[in-house]
C-alpha positions as CSV (number, residue, x, y, z in Angstrom):
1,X,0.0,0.0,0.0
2,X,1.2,3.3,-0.9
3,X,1.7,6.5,1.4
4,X,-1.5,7.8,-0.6
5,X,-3.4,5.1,-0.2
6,X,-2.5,4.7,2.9
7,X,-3.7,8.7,3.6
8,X,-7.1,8.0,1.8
9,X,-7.9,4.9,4.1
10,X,-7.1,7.4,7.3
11,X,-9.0,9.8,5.7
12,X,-12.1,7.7,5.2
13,X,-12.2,6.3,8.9
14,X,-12.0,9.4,10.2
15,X,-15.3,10.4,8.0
16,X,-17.1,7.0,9.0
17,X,-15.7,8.3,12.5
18,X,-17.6,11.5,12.5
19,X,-20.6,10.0,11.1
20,X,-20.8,7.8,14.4
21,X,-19.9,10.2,16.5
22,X,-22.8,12.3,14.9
23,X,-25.2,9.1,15.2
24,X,-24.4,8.6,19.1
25,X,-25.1,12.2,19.8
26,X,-28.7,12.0,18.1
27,X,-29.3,8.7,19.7
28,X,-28.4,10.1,22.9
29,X,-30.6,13.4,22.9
30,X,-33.3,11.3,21.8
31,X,-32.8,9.0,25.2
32,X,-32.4,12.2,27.6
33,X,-35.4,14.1,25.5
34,X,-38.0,10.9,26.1
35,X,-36.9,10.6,29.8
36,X,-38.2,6.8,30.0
37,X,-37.7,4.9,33.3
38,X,-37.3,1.6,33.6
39,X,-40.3,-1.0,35.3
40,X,-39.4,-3.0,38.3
41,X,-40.3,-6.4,38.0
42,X,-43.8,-6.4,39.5
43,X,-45.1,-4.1,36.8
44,X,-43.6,-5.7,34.0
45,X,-45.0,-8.6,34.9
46,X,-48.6,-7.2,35.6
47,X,-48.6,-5.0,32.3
48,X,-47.7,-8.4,30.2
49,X,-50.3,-10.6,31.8
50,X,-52.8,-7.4,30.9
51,X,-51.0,-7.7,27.4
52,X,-51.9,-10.9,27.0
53,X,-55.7,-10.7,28.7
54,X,-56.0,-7.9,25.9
55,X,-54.8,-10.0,23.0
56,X,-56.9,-12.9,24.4
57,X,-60.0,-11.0,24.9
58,X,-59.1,-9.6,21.4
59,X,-58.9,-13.3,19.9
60,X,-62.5,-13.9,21.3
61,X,-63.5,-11.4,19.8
62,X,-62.6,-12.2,16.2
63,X,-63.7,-15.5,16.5
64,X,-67.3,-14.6,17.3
């Protein structure tokens, strides 16, 4: 490989660099701007068993 090859490969990582470095910052504001907590366990478990009441009561529906 040759010194300006060489250049042009540096040159291109430090683009694909930026572009990541550009990524993690939206993905980040996006995280701090929707402010999401995690559930403790009890609530994840109670919201899926209403998930899957919902989707059973849903089923029932259909069928009739």
């Amino acid at each position: 490989m040759t010194k300006a090859e060489l250049l042009q490969v540096i040159r291109d990582k430090d683009q694909q660099l930026a572009e990541l470095h550009t990524r993690i910052d939206d993905l980040e504001s996006m995280a701090i701007s929707s402010q999401a907590l995690p559930m403790d366990a009890d609530s994840s478990r109670l919201l899926t068993l209403m998930n899957q009441r919902i989707k059973a009561l849903e089923e029932k529906l259909n069928d009739q």
